[in-house]
Backbone as ProteinMPNN parsed JSONL, in Angstrom:
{"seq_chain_A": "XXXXXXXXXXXXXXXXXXXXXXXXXXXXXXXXXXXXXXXXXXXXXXXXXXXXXXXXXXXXXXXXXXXXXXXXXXXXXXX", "coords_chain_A": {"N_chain_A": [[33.599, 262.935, 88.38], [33.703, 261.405, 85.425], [35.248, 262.633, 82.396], [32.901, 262.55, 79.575], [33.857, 263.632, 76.041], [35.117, 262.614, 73.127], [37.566, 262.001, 70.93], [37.08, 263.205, 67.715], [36.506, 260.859, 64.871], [37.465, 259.885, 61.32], [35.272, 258.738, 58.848], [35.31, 256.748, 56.649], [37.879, 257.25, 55.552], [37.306, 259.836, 54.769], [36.634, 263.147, 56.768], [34.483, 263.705, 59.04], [32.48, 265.967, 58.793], [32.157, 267.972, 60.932], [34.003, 270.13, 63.335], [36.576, 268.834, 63.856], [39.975, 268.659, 65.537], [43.07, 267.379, 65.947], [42.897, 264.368, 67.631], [41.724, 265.723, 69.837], [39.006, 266.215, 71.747], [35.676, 267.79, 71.809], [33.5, 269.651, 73.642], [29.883, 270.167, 72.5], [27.278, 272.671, 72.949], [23.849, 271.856, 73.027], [20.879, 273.86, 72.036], [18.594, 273.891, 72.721], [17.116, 273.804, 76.013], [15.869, 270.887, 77.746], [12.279, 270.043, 78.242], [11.236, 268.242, 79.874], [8.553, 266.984, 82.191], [8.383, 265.856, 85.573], [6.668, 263.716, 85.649], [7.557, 262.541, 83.031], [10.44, 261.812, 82.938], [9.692, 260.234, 84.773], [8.47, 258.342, 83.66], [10.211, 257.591, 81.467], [11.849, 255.745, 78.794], [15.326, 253.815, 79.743], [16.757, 254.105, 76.991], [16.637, 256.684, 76.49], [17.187, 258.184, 77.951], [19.282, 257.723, 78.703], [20.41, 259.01, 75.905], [19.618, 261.681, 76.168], [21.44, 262.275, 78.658], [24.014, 261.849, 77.792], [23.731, 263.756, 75.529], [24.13, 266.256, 76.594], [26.753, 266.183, 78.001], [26.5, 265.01, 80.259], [26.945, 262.235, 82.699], [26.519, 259.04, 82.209], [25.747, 256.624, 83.841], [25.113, 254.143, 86.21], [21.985, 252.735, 87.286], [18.811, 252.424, 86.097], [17.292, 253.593, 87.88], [18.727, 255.145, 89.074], [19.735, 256.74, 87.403], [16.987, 258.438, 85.887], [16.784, 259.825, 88.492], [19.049, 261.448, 88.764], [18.565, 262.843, 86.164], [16.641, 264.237, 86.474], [17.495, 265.816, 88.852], [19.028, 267.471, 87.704], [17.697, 269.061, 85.401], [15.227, 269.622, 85.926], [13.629, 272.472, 87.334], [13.061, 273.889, 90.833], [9.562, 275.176, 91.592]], "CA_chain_A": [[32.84, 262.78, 87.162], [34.552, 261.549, 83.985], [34.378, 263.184, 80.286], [32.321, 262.453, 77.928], [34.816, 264.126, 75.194], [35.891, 262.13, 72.447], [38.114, 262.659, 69.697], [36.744, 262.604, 66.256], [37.307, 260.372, 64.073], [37.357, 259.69, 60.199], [34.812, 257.971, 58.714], [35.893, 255.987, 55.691], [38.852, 258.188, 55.043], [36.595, 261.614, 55.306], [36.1, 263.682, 57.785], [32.785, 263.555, 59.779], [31.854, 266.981, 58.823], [32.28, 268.408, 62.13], [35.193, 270.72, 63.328], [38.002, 268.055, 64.026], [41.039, 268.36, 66.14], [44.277, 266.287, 65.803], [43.482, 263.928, 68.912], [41.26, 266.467, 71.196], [37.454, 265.739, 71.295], [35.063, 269.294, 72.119], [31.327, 269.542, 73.67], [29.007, 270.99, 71.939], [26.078, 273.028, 73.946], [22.45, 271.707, 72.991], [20.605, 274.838, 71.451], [17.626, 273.775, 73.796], [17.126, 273.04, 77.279], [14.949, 269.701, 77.825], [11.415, 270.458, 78.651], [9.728, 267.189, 79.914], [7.937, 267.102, 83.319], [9.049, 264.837, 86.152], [6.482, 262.563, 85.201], [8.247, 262.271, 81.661], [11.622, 261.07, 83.331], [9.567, 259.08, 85.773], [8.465, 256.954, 82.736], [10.933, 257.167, 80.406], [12.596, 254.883, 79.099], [16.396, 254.006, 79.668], [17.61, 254.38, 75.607], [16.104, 258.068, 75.917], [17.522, 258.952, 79.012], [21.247, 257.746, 78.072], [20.506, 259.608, 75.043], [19.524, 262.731, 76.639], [22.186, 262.547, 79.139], [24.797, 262.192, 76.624], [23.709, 264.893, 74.767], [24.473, 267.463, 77.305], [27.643, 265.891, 78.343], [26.765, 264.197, 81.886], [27.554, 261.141, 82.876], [25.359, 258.029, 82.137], [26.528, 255.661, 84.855], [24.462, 253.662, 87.343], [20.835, 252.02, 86.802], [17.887, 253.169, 85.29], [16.647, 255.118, 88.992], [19.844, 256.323, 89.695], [19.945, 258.024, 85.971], [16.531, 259.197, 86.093], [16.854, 260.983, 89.935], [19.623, 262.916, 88.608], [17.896, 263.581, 85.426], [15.539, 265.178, 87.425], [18.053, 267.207, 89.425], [19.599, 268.338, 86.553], [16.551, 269.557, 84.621], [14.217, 270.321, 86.604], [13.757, 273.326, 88.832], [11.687, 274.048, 91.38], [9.187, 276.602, 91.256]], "C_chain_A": [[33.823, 262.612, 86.015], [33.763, 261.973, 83.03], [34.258, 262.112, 79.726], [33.157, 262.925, 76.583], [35.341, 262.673, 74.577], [36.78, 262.684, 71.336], [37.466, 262.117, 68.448], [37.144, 262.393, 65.356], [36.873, 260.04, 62.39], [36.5, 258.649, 59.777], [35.058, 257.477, 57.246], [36.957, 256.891, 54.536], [38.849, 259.483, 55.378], [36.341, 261.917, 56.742], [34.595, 263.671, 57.955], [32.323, 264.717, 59.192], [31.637, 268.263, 59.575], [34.105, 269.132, 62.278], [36.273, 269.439, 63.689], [39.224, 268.801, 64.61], [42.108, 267.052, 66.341], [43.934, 265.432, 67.829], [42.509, 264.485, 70.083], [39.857, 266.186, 70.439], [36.513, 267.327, 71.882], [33.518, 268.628, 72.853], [30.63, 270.369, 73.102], [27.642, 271.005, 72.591], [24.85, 272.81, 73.413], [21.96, 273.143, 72.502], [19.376, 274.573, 72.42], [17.504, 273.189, 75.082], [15.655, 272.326, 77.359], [13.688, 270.117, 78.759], [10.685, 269.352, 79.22], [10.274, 267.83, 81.537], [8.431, 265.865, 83.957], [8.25, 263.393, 85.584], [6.489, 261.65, 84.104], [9.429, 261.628, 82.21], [11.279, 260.494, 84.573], [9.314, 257.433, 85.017], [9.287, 256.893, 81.414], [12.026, 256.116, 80.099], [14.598, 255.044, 78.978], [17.68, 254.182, 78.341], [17.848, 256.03, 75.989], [16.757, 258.642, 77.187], [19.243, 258.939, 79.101], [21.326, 258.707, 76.967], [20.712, 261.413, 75.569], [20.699, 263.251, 77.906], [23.617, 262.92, 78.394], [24.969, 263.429, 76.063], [24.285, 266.231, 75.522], [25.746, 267.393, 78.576], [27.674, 264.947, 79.512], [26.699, 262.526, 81.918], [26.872, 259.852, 82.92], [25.662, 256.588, 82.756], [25.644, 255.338, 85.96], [23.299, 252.765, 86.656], [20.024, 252.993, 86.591], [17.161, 254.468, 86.551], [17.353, 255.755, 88.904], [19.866, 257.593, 88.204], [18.552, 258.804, 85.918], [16.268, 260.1, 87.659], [18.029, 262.212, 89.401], [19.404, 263.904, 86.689], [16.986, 264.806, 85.667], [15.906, 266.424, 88.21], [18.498, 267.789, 88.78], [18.94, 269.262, 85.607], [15.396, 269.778, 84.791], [14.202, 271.134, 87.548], [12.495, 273.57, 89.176], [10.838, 275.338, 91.432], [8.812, 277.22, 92.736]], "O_chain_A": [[34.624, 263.487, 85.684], [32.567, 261.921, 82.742], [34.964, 261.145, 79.44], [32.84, 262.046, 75.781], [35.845, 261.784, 75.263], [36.617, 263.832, 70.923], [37.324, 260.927, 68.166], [37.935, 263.105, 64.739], [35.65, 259.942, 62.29], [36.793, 257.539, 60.222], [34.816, 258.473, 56.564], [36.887, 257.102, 53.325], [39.699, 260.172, 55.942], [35.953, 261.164, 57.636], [33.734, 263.633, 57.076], [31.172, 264.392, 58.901], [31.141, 269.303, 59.143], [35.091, 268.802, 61.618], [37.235, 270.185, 63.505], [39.471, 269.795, 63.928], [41.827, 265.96, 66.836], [44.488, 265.775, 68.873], [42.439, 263.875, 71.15], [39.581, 266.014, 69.251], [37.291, 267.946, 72.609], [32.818, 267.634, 72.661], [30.909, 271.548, 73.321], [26.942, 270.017, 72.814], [24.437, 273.941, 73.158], [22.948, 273.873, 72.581], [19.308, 275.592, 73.108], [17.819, 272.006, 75.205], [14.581, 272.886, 77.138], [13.917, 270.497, 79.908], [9.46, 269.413, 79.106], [11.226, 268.464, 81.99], [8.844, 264.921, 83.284], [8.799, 262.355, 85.215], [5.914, 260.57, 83.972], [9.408, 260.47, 81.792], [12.132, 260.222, 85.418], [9.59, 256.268, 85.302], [8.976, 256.189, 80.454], [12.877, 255.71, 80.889], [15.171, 255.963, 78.394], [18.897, 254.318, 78.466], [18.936, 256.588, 75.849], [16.724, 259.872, 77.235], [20.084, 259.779, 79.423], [22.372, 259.356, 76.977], [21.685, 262.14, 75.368], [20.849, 264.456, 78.109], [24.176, 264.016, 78.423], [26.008, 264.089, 76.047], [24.848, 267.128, 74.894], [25.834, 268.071, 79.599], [28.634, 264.217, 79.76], [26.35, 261.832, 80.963], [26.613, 259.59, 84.095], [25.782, 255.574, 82.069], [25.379, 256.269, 86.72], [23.544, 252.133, 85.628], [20.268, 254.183, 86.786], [16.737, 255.608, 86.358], [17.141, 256.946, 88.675], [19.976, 258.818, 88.148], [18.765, 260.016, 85.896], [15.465, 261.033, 87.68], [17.955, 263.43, 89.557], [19.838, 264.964, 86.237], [16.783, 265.904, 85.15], [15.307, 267.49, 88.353], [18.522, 268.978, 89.096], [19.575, 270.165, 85.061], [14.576, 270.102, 83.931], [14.668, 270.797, 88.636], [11.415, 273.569, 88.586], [11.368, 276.444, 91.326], [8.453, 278.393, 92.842]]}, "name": "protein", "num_of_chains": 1, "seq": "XXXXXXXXXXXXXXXXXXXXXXXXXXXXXXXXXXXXXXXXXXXXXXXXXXXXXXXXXXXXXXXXXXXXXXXXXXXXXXX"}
């Protein structure tokens, strides 16, 4: 699996706002864990599901099944 981690960078001179490191990029943990139902990442679409992968660092690589099946394993448990 490759990082997600970037380094942040200056936006028209200024800093972003955000903690900054010379060069090193951080993750920052989501404050909520994603509540939709499978049949929310059976029809969602592929902006929202790069988005949502993103957000919680994993890896947004393949086609639109392959990203929602492991959307699914990732955020959904079974009861």
């Amino acid at each position: 699996m490759e990082s997600v981690a970037r380094p942040l960078g200056k936006v028209g001179g200024a800093t972003n706002g955000k903690h900054e490191r010379e060069g090193c990029g951080y993750f920052q943990m989501p404050l909520h864990y994603p509540r939709y139902t499978q049949s929310d990442y059976e029809s969602m679409p592929e902006w929202k599901l790069n988005c949502l992968l993103t957000q919680y660092g994993l890896p947004v690589t393949g086609d639109v099944d392959h990203k929602r099946k492991f959307a699914m394993g990732a955020f959904l448990w079974p009861h």
